[in-house]
C-alpha positions in Angstrom: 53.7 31.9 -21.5 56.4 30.0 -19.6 55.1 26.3 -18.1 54.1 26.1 -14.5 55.8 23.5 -11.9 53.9 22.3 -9.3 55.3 20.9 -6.1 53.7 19.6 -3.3 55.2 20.1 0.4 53.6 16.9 2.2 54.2 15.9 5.8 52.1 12.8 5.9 50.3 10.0 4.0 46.8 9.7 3.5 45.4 6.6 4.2 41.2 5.8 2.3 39.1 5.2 4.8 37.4 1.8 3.2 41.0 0.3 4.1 41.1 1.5 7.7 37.5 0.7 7.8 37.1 -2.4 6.1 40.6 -4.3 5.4 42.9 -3.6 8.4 40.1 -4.9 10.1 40.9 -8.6 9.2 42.2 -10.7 11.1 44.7 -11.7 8.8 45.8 -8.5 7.6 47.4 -6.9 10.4 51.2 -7.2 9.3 49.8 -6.9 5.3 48.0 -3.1 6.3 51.6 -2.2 7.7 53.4 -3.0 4.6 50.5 -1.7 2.3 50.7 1.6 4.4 54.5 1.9 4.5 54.1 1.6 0.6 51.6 4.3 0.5 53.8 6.4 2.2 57.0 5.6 0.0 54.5 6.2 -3.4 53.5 9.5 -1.7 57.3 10.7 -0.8 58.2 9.7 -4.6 60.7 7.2 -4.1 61.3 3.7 -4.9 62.1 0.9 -2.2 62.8 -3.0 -3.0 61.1 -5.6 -0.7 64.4 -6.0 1.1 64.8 -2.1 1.9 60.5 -2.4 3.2 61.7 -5.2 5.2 64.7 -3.4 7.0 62.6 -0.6 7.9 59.6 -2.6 9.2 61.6 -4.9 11.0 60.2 -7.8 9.4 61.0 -11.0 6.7 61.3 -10.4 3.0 58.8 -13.1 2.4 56.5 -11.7 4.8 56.7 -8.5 2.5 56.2 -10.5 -1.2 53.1 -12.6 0.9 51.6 -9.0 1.2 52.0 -8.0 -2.4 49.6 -11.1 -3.4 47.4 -11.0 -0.5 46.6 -7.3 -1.2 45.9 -8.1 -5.1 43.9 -11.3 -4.2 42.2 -8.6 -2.4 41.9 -6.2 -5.4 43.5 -3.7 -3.3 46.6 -3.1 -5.8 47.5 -4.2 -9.3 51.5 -5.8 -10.0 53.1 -5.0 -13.2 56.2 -7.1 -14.3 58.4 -5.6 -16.4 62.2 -7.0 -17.0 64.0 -6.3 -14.0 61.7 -4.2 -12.1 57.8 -4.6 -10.8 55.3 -1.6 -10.8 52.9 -1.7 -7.7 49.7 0.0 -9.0 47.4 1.0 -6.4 43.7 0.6 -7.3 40.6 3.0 -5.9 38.6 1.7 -2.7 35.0 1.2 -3.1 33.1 0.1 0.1 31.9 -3.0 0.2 29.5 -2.0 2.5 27.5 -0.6 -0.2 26.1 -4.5 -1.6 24.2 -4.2 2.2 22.8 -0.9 1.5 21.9 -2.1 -2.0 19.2 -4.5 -0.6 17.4 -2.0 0.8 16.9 -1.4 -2.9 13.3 -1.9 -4.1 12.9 -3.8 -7.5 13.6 -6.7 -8.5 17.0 -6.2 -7.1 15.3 -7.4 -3.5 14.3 -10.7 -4.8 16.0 -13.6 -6.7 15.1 -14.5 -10.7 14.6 -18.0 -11.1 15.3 -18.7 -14.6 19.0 -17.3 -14.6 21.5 -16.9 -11.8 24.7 -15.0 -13.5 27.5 -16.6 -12.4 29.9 -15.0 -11.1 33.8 -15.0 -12.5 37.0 -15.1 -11.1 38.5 -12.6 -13.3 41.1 -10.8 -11.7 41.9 -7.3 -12.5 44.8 -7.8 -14.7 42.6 -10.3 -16.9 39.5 -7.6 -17.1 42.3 -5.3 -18.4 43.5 -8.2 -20.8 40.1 -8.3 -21.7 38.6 -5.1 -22.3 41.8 -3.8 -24.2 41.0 -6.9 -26.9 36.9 -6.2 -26.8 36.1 -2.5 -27.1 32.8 -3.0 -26.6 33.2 -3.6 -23.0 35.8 -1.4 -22.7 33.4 1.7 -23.7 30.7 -0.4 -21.6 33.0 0.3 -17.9 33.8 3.4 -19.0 30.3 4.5 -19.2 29.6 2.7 -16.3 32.3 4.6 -14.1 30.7 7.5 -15.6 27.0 7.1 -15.4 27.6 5.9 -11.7 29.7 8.6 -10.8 33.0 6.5 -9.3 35.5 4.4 -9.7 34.4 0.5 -10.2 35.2 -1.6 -7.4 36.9 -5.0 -8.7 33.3 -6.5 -7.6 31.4 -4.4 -9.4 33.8 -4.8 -12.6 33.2 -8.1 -12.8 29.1 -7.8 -12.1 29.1 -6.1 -15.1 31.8 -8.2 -17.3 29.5 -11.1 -16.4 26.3 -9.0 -17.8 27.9 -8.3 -20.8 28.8 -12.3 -21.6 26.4 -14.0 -20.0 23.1 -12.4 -20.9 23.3 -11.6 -24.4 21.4 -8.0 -24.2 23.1 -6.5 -26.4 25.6 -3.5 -25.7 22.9 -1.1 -26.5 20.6 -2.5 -24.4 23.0 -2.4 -21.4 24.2 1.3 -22.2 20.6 2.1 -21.7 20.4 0.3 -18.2 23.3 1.9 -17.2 22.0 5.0 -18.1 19.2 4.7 -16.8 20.4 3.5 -13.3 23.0 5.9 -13.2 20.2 8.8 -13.3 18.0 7.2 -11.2 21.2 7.0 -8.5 21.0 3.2 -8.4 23.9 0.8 -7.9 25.6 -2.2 -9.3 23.2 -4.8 -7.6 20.3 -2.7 -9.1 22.0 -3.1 -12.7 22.6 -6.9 -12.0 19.3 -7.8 -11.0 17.4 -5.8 -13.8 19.9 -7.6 -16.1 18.6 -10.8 -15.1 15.4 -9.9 -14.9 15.5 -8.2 -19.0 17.0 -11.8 -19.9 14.1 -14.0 -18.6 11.6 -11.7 -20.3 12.9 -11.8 -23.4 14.3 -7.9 -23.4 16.9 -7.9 -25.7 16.1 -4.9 -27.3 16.4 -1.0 -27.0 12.5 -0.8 -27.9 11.5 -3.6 -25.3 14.0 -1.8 -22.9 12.3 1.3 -23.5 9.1 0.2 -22.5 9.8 -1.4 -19.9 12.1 1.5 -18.0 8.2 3.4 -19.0 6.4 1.0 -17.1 8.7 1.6 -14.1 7.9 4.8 -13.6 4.1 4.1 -13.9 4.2 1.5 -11.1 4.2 3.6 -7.9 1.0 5.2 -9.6 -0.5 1.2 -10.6 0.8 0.3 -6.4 -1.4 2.9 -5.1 -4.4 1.9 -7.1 -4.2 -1.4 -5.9 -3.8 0.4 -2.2 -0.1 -0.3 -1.6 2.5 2.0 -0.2 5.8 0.6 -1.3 7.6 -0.4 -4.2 6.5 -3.2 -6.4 8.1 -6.8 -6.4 9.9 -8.7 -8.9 6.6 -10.3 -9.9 4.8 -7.0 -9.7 6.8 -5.4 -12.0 6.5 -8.5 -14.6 2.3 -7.8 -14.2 2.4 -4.4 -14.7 4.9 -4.6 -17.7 2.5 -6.5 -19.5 -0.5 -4.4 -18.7 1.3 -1.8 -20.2 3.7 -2.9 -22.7 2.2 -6.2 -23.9 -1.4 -5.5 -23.6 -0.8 -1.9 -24.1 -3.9 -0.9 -21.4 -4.3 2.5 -20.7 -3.7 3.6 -16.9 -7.3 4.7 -16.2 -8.6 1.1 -17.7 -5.6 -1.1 -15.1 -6.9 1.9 -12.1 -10.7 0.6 -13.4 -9.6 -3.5 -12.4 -7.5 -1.9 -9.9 -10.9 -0.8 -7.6 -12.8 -4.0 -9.3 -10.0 -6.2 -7.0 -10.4 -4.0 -4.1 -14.2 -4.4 -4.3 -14.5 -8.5 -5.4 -11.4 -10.1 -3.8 -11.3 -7.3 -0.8 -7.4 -7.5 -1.3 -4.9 -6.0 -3.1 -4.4 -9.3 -5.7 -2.0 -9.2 -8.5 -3.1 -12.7 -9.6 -6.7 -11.7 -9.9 -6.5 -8.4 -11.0 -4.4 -9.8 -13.7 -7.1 -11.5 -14.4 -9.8 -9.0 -15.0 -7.6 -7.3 -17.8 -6.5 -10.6 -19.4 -10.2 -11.2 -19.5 -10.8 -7.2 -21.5 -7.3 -7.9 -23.8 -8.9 -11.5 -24.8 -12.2 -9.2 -25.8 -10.5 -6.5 -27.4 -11.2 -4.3 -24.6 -8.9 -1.3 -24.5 -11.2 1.7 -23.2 -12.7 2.1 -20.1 -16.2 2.8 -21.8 -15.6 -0.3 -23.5 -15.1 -1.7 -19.8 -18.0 -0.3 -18.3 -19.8 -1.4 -20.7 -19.0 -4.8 -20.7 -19.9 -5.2 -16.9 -23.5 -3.5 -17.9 -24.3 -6.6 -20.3 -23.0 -8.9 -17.9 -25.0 -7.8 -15.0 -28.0 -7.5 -17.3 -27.6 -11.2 -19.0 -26.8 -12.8 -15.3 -29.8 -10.9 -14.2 -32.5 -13.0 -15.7 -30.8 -16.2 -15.2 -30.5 -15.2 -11.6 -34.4 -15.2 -11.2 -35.0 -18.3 -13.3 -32.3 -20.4 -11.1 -33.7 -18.9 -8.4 -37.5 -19.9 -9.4 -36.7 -23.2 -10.7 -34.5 -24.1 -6.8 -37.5 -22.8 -4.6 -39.7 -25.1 -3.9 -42.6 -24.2 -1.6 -42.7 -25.7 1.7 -45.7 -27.3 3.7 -47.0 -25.0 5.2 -47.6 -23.3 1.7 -48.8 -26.0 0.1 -51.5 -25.7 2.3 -54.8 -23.8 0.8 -55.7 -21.4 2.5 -59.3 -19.9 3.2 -60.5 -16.4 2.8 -62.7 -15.1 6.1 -64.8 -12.2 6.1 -65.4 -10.4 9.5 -68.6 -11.6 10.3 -67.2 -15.0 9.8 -64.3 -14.1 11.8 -66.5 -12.7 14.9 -69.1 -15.6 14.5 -65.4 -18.2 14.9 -64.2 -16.5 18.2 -67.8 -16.4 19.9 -67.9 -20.0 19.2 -64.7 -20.6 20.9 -65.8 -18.4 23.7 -68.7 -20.5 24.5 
């Protein structure tokens, strides 16, 4: 069979919407979106120009046209490659940037800050997370699965989110493959990743097991949130409580739904803190069934029982009007009083 040639009759040149929509809209980019769109249009048309020849045509300075090269790769917009005597112009995909604002509407921990460790972020441009990830295939296999598991191309923002996760937490690459996994099938984003990244650090989650266990006790905590009454998606905090309940402490769920209505009923809230309590209090007595719980509350009411009635008999003291003695009347006695008093 003969090879097939393609060719592609086109009239015009398509412009992503995340530039119209979110770069042409700076103030300082109107003359840079002209030049970046004229070059669209000569990379579409197939042929080469020189920053002279984009000039002429735009009616505008040569250095006006090399400012726009490094604005728009400041910008991550487009890559430069300098070879002897000529300069490739790469142009990268657009992710929105709108997308971080949507992301916290995210519930988890991704909605509140970690404490303990703020990843800092890096200045990496794309050419040096190229330079990078072609000397360390770890992270190289690591944004690959990432553009894969998330279903896109990486912005340059989130390239870096995750070059910083990689080595500044010390997970492990296995440990992060599973996040990513995991997020990608849950359809969570980049600032979800980050934030569970942090998060795994300051618990000490460094490994595939731990990991494991933990992504388990996600998908229990809706189920713990409504036990304790709550319609939403657990906190930060939350999560750390019900990780240990389950993962530490290894509770069943009927024995955490047990405390759960013991909170509602003693603190008449929905109280991590002190429902946190109540199973601390079983795990320090080897208490791990909820037969075991129940009955563990019967001896207690039973033993607080007496000593309620001997506290209660040693503080009452009569008063004086019962330390008064009094007599016993029959009725004739009664009758015989009254008549008396009638008289």
């Amino acid at each position: 069979m003969s090879n097939i040639t393609f060719k592609l009759n086109r009239s015009y040149t398509p412009i992503d919407n995340v530039f119209i929509d979110e770069y042409m809209s700076k103030p300082d980019s109107a003359l840079f979106s002209l030049i970046y769109i004229y070059a669209c249009r000569c990379a579409y048309a197939g042929f080469d120009a020189s920053n002279e020849s984009i000039a002429k045509a735009l009616g505008i300075l040569e250095s006006d046209v090399v400012k726009a090269w490094r604005y728009w790769h400041k910008q991550g917009v487009i890559e430069i490659h300098k070879n002897k005597n000529t300069v490739n112009i790469e142009f990268l995909p657009l992710v929105s940037h709108t997308e971080e604002t949507e992301n916290k509407t995210e519930t988890l921990p991704e909605t509140e800050s970690v404490d303990k460790k703020v990843l800092e972020k890096t200045q990496f441009t794309p050419a040096d997370i190229s330079s990078i990830a072609k000397r360390d295939k770890d992270l190289a296999q690591l944004l690959e699965l990432a553009q894969y598991k998330l279903g896109k191309t990486l912005s340059h923002l989130d390239t870096q989110k995750l070059v910083a996760i990689h080595d500044q937490l010390s997970l492990g690459n296995d440990v992060i493959a599973l996040l990513l996994t995991f997020a990608g099938d849950k359809g969570k984003k980049m600032r979800y990743i980050e934030t569970v990244a942090q998060n795994w650090h300051d618990m000490g989650i460094n490994s595939v097991e731990a990991a494991e266990e933990y992504l388990a006790s996600i998908d229990k905590s809706n189920m713990i949130m409504r036990y304790l009454a709550l319609k939403r998606e657990p906190s930060v905090d939350e999560r750390k409580y019900i990780y240990k309940w389950l993962s530490l402490y290894k509770m069943p769920t009927d024995l955490i739904r047990f405390a759960c209505e013991k909170t509602l009923k003693s603190a008449g809230a929905s109280s991590f803190p002190y429902c946190d309590s109540i199973i601390e209090n079983w795990h320090n007595q080897n208490i791990n069934t909820l037969e075991a719980a129940r009955d563990a509350d019967i001896e207690y009411a039973r033993a607080n029982k007496g000593v309620s009635k001997e506290k209660v008999a040693q503080v009452k003291k009569p008063s004086g009007f019962n330390n008064y003695t009094q007599r016993d009347y029959d009725e004739t006695e009664l009758e015989n009083i009254l008549k008396s008093k009638n008289d």
